[in-house]
N, C-alpha and C positions, 0 to 999 in steps of 0.2 A: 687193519684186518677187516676183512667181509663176513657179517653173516648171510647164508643162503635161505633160506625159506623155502622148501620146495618137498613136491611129490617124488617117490622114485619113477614113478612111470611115466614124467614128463621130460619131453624132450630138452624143451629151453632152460630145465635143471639141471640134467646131465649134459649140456654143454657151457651151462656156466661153471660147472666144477673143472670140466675138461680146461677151461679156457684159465681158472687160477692157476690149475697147475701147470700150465702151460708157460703161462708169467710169470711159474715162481713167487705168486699171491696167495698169504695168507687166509685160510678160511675158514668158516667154521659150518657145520650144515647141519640141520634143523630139520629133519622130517617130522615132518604134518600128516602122515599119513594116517594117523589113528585117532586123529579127532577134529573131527568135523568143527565143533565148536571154537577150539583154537584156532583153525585156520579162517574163519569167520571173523574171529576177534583179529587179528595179524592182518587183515585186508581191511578192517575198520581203523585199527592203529595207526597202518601207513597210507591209507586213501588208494589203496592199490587193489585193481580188481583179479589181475590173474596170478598165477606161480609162475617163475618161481616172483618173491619179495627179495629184494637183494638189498643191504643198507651198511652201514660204512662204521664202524667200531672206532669210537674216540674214546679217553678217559671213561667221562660219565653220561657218553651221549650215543644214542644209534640214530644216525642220519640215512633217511632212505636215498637209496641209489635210481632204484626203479628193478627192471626188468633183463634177461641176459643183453637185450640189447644197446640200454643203457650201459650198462658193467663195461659190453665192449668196448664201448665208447671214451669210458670214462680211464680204463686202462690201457685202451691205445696214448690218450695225452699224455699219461705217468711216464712212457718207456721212452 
């Protein structure tokens, strides 16, 4: 399962959702819209400067993915 990190009003969010449910991927999404602070914190956590944060749901771990274009990448190899 993916969580998303992301603005509504960015593009590269709403095409990384487009693109889960396109592959029938699991996700979870996370607007940031309403605090500035959190989203500061979330780009210091994973060393990631823009939205969306995309990262990878294990057990007891979230592994950053990177970016929608990453993601594509990462689930073209899956199929």
């Amino acid at each position: 399962m993916y969580m998303i990190y992301g603005v509504t009003d960015c593009p590269h969010c709403l095409r990384a959702q487009a693109l889960c449910m396109e592959k029938d991927v699991e996700y979870v999404w996370v607007s940031m819209d309403w605090s500035k602070t959190y989203r500061e914190k979330k780009k210091k956590q994973f060393k990631w400067k823009t939205y969306p944060i995309i990262t990878r749901l294990h057990p007891y771990v979230e592994d950053l993915v990177g970016g929608f274009d990453e993601l594509s990448e990462v689930l073209s190899l899956e199929q």
